[in-house]
N, C-alpha and C positions, 0 to 999 in steps of 0.2 A: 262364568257370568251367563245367564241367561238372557234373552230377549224380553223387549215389553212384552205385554200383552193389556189387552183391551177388556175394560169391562167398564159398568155401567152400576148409578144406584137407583135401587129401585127398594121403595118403601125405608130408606134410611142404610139402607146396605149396601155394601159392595157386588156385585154379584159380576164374575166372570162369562163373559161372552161365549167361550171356550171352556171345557171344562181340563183341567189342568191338577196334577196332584205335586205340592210341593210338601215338604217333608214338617214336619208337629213342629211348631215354634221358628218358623222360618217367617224374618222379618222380609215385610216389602215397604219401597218407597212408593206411596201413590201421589202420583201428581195430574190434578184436573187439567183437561184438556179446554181451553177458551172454548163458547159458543161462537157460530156464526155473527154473531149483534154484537157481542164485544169485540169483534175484529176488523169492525165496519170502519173503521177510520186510519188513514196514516198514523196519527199520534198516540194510538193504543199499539201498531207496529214497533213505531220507535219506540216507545216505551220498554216494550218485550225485548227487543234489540238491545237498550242500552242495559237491562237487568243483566241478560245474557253475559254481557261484556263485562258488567262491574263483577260477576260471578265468577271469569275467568281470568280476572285480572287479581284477585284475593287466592287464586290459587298458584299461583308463584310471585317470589320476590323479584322488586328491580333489580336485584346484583344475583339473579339464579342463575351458575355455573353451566355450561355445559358439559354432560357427562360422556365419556368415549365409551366404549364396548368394554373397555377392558377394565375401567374404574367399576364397572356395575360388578356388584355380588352375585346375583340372581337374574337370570334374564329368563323372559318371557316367551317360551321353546312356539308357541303359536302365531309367536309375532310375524309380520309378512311383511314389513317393511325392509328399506335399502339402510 
């Protein structure tokens, strides 16, 4: 996985801040960053907050298992967690 990166539209396009070579047909997800204005109030906060929440909450079920080390097939050799 690669890191974000920052880029801006200008005349209708995307243009990267940075110039960056990713490989022919490599899809990215772009997500707009809010303006200062729309961020001027608590209740555009919470709102972003409770998105957040309902998005992480559709990503597992009320009865999801805990899994041990030894149940996994593949484990993730970069992981750095305990």
């Amino acid at each position: 996985m690669t890191s974000p990166v920052i880029a801006i539209v200008k005349n209708g396009k995307i243009e990267l801040l940075n110039p960056l070579s990713f490989p022919e047909g490599t899809q990215l997800l772009v997500t707009p960053i809010p303006s200062d204005n729309e961020l001027e109030t608590i209740e555009t906060m919470d709102e972003l907050s409770n998105l957040s929440l309902q998005g992480l909450n559709l990503a597992y079920d009320e009865n999801e298992p805990e899994y041990t080390l030894e149940q996994i097939k593949e484990f993730n050799p970069d992981y750095e967690g305990g």
